[in-house]
C-alpha positions in Angstrom: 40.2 11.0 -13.5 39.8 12.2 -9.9 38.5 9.2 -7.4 37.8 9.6 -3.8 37.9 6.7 -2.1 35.8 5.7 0.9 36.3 1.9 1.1 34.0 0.3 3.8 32.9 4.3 4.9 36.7 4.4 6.4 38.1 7.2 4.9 41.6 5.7 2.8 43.7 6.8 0.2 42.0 10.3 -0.7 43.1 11.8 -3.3 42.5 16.0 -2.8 41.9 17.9 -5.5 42.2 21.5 -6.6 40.7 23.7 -3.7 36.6 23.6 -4.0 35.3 26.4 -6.0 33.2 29.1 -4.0 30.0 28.5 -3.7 27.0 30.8 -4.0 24.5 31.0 -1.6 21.7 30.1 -3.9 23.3 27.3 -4.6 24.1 24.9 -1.7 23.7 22.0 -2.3 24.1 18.6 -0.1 23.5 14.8 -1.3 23.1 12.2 1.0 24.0 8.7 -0.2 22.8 5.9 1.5 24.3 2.2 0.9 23.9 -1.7 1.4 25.3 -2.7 4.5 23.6 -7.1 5.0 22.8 -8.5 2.2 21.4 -11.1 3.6 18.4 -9.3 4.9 17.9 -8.0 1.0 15.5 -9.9 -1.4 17.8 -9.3 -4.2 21.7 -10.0 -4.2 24.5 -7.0 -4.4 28.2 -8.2 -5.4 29.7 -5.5 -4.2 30.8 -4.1 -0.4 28.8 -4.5 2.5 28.9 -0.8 4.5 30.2 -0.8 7.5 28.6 3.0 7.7 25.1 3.3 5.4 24.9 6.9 5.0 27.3 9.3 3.5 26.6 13.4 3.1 28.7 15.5 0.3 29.1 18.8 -0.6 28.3 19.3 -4.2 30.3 22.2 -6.6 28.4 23.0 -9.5 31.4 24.8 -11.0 32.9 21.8 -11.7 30.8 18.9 -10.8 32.9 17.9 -7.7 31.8 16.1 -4.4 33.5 16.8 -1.0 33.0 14.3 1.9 31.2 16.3 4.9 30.0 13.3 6.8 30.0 9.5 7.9 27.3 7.8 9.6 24.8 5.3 9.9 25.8 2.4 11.9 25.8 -0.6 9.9 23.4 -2.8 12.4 21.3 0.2 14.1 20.7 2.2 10.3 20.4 -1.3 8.3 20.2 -0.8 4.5 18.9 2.5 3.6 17.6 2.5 0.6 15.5 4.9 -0.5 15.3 8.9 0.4 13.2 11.6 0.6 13.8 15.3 1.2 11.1 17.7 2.3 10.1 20.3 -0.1 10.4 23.3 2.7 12.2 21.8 5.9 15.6 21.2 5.9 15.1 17.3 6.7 16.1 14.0 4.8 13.7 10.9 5.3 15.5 7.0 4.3 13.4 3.8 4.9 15.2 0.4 5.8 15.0 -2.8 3.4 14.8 -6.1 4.9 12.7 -8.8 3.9 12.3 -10.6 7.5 11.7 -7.8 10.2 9.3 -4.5 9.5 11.4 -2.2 7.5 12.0 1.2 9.7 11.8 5.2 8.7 14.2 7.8 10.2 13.9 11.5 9.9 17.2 13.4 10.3 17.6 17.1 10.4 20.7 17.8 7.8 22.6 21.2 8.7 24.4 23.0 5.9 27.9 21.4 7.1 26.3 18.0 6.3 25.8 16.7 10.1 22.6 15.2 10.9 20.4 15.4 13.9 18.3 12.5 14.3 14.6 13.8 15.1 12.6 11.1 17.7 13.0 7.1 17.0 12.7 5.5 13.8 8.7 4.9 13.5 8.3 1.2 12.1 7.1 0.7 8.8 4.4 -1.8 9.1 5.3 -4.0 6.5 8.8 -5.9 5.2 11.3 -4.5 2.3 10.4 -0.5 2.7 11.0 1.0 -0.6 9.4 4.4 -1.4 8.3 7.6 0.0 6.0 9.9 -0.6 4.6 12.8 1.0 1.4 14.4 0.8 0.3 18.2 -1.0 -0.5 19.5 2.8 2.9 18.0 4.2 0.7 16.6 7.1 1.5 12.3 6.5 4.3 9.9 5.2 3.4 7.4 2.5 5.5 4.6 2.3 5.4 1.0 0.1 6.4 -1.9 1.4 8.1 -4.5 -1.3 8.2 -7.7 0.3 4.6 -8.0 1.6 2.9 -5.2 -0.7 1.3 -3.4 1.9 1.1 0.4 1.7 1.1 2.7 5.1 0.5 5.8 6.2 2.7 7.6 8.8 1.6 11.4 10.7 4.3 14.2 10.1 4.6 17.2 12.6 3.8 20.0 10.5 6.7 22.9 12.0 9.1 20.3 12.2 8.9 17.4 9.9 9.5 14.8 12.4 7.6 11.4 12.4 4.2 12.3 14.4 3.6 9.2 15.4 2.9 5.1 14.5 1.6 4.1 11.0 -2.2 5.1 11.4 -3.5 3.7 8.3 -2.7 0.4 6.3 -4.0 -1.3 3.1 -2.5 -4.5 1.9 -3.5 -5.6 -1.9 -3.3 -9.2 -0.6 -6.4 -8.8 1.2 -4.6 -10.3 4.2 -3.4 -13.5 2.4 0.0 -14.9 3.3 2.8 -14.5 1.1 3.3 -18.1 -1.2 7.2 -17.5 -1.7 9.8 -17.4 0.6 12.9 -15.2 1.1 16.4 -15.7 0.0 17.9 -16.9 3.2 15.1 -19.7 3.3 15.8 -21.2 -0.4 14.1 -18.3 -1.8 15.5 -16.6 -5.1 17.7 -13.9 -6.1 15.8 -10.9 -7.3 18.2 -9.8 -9.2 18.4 -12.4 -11.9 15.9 -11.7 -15.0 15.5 -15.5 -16.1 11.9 -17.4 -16.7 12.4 -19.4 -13.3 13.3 -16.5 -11.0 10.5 -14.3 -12.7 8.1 -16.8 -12.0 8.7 -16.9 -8.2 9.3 -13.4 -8.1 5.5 -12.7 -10.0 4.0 -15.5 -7.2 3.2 -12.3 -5.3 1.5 -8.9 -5.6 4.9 -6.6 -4.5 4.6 -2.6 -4.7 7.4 -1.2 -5.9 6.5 3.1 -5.2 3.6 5.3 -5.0 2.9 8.5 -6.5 -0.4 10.7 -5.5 -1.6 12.6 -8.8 0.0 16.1 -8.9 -3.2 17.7 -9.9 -4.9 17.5 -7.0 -3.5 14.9 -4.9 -6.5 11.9 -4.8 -5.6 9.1 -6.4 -1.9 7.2 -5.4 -1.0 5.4 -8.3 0.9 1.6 -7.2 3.2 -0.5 -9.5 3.1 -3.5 -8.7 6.1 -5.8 -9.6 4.4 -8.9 -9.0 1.3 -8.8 -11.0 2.2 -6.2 -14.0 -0.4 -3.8 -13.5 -0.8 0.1 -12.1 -3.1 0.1 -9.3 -4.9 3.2 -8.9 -6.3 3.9 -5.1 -8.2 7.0 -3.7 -6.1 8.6 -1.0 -8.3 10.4 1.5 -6.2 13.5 2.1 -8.3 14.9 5.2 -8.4 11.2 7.0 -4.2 10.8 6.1 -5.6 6.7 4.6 -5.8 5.0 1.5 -9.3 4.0 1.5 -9.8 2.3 -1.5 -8.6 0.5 -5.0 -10.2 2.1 -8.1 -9.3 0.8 -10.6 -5.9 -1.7 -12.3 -4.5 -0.9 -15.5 -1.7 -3.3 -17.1 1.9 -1.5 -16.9 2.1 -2.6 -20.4 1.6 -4.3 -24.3 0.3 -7.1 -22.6 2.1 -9.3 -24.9 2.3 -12.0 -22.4 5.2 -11.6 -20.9 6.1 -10.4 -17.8 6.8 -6.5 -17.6 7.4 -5.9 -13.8 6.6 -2.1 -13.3 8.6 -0.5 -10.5 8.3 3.5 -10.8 5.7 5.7 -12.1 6.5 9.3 -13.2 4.5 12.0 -14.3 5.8 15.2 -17.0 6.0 18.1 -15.7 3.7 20.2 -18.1 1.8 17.5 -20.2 -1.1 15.0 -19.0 1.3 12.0 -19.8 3.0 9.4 -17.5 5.9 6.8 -17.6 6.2 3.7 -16.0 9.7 1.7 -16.3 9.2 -2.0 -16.4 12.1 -3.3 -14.6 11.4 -7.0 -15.9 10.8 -6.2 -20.0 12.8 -3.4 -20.0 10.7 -1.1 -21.6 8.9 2.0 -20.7 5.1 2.6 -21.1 4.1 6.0 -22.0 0.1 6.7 -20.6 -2.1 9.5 -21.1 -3.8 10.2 -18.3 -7.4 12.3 -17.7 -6.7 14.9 -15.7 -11.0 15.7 -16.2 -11.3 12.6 -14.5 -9.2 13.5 -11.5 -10.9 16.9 -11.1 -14.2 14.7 -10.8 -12.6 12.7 -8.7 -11.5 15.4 -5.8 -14.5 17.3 -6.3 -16.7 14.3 -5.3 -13.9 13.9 -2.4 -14.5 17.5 -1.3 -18.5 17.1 -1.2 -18.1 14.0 0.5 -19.5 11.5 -2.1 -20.0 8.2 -2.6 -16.6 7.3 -3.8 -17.1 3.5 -5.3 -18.8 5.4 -8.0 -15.3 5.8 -9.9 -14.2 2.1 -9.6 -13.9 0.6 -12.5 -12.8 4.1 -14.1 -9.3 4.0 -15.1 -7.3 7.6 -15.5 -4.7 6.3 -17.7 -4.6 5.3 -21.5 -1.6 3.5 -22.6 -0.4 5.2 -25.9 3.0 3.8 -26.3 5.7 1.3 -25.3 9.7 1.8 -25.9 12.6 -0.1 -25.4 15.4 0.8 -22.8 18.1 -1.4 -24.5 20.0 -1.7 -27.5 17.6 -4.3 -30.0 20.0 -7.0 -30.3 21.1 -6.9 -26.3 18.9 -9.4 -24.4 16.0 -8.7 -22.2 17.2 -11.9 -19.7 20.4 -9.7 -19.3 18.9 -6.8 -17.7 17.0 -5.1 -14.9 15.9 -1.5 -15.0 16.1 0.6 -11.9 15.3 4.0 -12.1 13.1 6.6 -14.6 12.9 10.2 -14.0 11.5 13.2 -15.9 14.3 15.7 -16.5 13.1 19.3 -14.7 12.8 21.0 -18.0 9.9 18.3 -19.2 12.1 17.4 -22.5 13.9 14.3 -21.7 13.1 11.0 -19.8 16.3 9.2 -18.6 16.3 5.3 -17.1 19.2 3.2 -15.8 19.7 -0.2 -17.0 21.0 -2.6 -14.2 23.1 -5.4 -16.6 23.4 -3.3 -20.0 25.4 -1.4 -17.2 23.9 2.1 -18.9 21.6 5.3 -18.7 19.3 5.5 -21.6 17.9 9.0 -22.2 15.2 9.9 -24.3 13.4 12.9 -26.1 10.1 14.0 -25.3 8.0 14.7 -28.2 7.1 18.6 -27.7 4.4 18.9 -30.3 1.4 17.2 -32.4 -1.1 14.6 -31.3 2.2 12.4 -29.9 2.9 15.3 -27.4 5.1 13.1 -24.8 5.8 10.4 -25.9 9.6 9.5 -26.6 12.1 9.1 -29.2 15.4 7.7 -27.8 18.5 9.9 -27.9 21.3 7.4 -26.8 22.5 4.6 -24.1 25.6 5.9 -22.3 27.3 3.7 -20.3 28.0 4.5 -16.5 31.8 3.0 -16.1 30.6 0.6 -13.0 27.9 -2.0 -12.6 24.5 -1.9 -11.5 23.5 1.6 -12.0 20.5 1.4 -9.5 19.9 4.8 -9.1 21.1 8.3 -10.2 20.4 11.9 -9.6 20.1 15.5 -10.7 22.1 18.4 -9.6 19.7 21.4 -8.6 20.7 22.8 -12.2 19.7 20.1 -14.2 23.0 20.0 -16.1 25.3 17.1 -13.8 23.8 13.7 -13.6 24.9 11.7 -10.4 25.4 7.6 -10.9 24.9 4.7 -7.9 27.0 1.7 -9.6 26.0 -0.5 -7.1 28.2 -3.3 -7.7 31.6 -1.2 -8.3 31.2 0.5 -5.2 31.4 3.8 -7.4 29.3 6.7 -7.8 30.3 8.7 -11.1 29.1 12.1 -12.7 28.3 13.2 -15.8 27.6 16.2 -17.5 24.2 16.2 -19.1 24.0 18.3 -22.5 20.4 20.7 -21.6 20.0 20.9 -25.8 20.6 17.2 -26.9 20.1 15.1 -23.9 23.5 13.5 -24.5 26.1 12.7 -21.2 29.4 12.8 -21.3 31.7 12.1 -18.4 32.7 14.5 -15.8 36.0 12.4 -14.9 34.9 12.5 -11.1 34.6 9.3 -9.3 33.7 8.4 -5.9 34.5 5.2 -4.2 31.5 4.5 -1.4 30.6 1.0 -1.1 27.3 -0.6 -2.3 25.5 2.7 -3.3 21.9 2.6 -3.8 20.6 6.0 -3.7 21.5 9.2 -4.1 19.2 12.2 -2.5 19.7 15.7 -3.5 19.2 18.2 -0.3 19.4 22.1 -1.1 19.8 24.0 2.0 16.4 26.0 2.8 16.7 29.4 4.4 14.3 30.3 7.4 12.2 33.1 5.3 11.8 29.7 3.2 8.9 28.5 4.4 5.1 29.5 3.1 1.7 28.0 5.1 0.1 25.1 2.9 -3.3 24.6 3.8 -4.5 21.5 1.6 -7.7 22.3 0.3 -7.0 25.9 -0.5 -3.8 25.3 -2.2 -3.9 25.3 -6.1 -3.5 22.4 -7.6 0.4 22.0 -8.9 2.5 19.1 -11.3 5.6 18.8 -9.8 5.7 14.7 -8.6 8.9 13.5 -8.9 9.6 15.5 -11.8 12.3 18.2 -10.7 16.1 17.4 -11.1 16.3 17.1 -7.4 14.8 17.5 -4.4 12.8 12.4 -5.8 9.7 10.2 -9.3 12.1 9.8 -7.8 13.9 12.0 -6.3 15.5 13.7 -4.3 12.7 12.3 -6.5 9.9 14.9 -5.3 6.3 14.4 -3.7 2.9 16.1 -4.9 3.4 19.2 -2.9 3.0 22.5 -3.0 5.5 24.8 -4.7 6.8 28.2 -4.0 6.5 30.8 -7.0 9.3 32.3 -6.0 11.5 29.2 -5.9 10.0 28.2 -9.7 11.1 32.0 -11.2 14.2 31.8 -9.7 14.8 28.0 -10.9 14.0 28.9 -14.4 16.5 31.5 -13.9 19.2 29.1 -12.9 18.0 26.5 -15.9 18.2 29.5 -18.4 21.8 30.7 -16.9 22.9 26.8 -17.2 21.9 25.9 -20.7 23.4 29.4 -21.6 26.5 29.1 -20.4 26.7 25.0 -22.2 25.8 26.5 -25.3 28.4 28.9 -25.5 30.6 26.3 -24.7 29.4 24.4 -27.6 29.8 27.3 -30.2 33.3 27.7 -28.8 33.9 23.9 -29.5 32.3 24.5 -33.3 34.3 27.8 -33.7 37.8 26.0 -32.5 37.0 22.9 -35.0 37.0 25.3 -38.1 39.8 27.0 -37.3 
């Protein structure tokens, strides 16, 4: 096993391996982790190191699944507990929100050269509410939507079109609460852990409504669908696209059976290539499978572009829920566990979730024909060797799966099989304390960049549904996509499942021998 340790973002005791493979131009890639650094400010409780440096850049080597240290920064008090990132689909620039549950959260854009430094573009732009959490940017890459957990509220923030910096203050707010104070308190003020899964903590932690992401429809980019943690249910709001607001709430769907427990959705994913969506429930562990009505969402934008009366679709809902699946093991307890996060892999056949207790990544098949089209069948739990898997992430290839063990201070990498869905581990390990997310960042060249205007553009799926760069993740936006980027990525998932199925036939072909 090779580990590279980065205790407290001091680099110690590195242990060099072989000399990095080349790397091909079409396939730079950077990640940039971001970690914990006060604990105290956090509404939940991590057990592992406090950074003294929250943001850490590698160089990733497909060739062999490697990471090489490029950069160290973020200072501890100024960058406060980054912990969630967003990379823009055409600019080379990384976007992380701050989490605390006292002071307005705060949103940094940083301009990430190929070397892995980053250039911080203007001041961090406040987030308007407590906790920040997600981020999500719009089909015309005009505005910055971001979730506050702590106090629910949902923002909008102006982007600079040529040069993805933060345009300005939050221009547009809606708060689910209706402006009504929150009725429990944070940690620090005898409030509890939001970690812990048992009755008591669930109650306190369900006395409020609390967004956990949001995710604008990759159809035609209307409708922002909300989890929320608190209150168990999906809220589905029309986003205004040409105003940069969320104007309205359309419509709440439960996130689940309804079986009267508490579910606790916290991310919301759509499939690449059917009209399905998944929503993890970090409190029941399970994951709800939902048809959704992409006829309805057409109706929905073309009323929006004829400027209609849009309270005539409340009460409509675009999602049907059609089935609900377990992330654990049926004898390992619910109480035990906390789900973080759910992607769709790039290729649309597998879902994979990370369970924060069962310490493991659970991926599942995605049915590819008859009237079930989508939903799952689980393939296997696998565990991640370290605690508190709270995120992970694709390589650009779709064929190396990076792990955040939170509370091992350990981020580890697997291979991920493109035929059966099964990981196995890489034997590279990573020592960086209190990770929490992990952002994928290929390197865009200057001839790049295409004009998106928002109401010619075609309507696309690709929300948070791509292996990286996220959904999560990164976990990608409803945004426009080049054609040339999707031939050549087929290209590059074509050449990778190749080359791990000849691999496998040379496995076979060895065992009979």
């Amino acid at each position: 096993m090779k580990i590279m340790s980065h205790s407290n973002s001091e680099i110690s005791n590195i242990t060099t391996p072989e000399t990095p493979p080349q790397q091909d131009d079409d396939d730079r890639q950077l990640f940039f982790v971001t970690s914990y650094s006060d604990f105290d400010k956090l509404a939940h409780g991590p057990r592992g190191t406090e950074a003294k440096h929250s943001v850490h850049v590698y160089r990733f080597y497909p060739a062999d699944g490697q990471l090489v240290l490029l950069n160290v920064q973020g200072d501890a008090k100024t960058v406060m507990n980054p912990a969630f990132s967003r990379y823009h689909p055409r600019l080379n620039v990384v976007y992380t929100c701050t989490e605390d549950c006292e002071d307005n959260g705060k949103i940094f854009a940083y301009k990430i050269s190929p070397d892995g430094a980053l250039e911080q573009l203007g001041e961090p732009v406040d987030a308007g509410g407590t906790s920040t959490c997600y981020l999500t940017i719009d089909r015309a890459q005009k505005n910055l939507l971001a979730v506050n957990y702590w106090n629910s509220t949902l923002v909008v923030i102006p982007l600079d079109y040529e040069s993805g910096a933060l345009a300005g203050p939050v221009k547009s707010v809606y708060d689910p609460k209706g402006g009504q104070q929150m009725v429990a308190c944070v940690k620090t003020s005898g409030g509890v852990n939001h970690s812990l899964n048992d009755e008591s903590t669930i109650a306190v932690r369900q006395a409020d409504p609390h967004s956990h992401a949001l995710v604008l429809d990759p159809y035609v980019g209307r409708v922002a669908f909300v989890p929320d943690l608190g209150k168990d249910l999906i809220r589905e709001f029309y986003y205004d696209a040409s105003k940069g607001a969320i104007e309205m709430e359309m419509n709440v769907m439960p996130s689940g059976l309804c079986t009267g427990k508490p579910d606790g959705p916290r991310y919301f994913e759509f499939h690449p290539k059917y009209n399905v969506a998944y929503v993890v429930n970090e409190l029941s562990s399970t994951i709800a499978v939902f048809e959704v009505d992409r006829q309805l969402l057409k109706e929905i934008h073309a009323a929006s572009q004829a400027g209609e009366d849009m309270t005539r679709f409340k009460g409509r809902s675009t999602l049907r829920l059609v089935q609900s699946i377990s992330t654990l093991p049926s004898a390992f307890p619910t109480t035990m566990n906390t789900c973080g996060r759910i992607c769709v892999h790039k290729s649309g056949r597998f879902v994979i979730v990370s369970n924060r207790g069962h310490q493991s990544i659970t991926v599942y098949r995605v049915k590819q024909k008859g009237p079930k089209k989508g939903e799952l069948l689980t393939v296997g739990h696998y565990h991640t060797r370290g605690e508190t898997p709270r995120h992970f992430q694709f390589d650009h290839s779709g064929q190396y799966l990076l792990v955040a063990n939170q509370d091992t201070d350990s981020i580890t990498i697997f291979n991920f099989n493109l035929s059966s869905g099964e990981l196995k581990y890489s034997g590279n390990e990573y020592r960086v304390p209190s990770p929490n997310f992990v952002c994928c960042c290929p390197s865009y060249q200057d001839d790049d960049s295409d004009e998106i205007e928002e109401e010619q553009a075609a309507p696309v799926f690709s929300s948070n549904v791509s292996a990286c760069s996220d959904n999560s993740e990164s976990e990608e936006s409803t945004m426009h996509v080049r054609e040339g980027d999707k031939n050549q990525l087929t290209l590059q998932e074509q050449l990778a499942q190749a080359r791990l199925e000849i691999e496998e036939l040379k496995r076979l072909l060895a065992a009979k021998v």
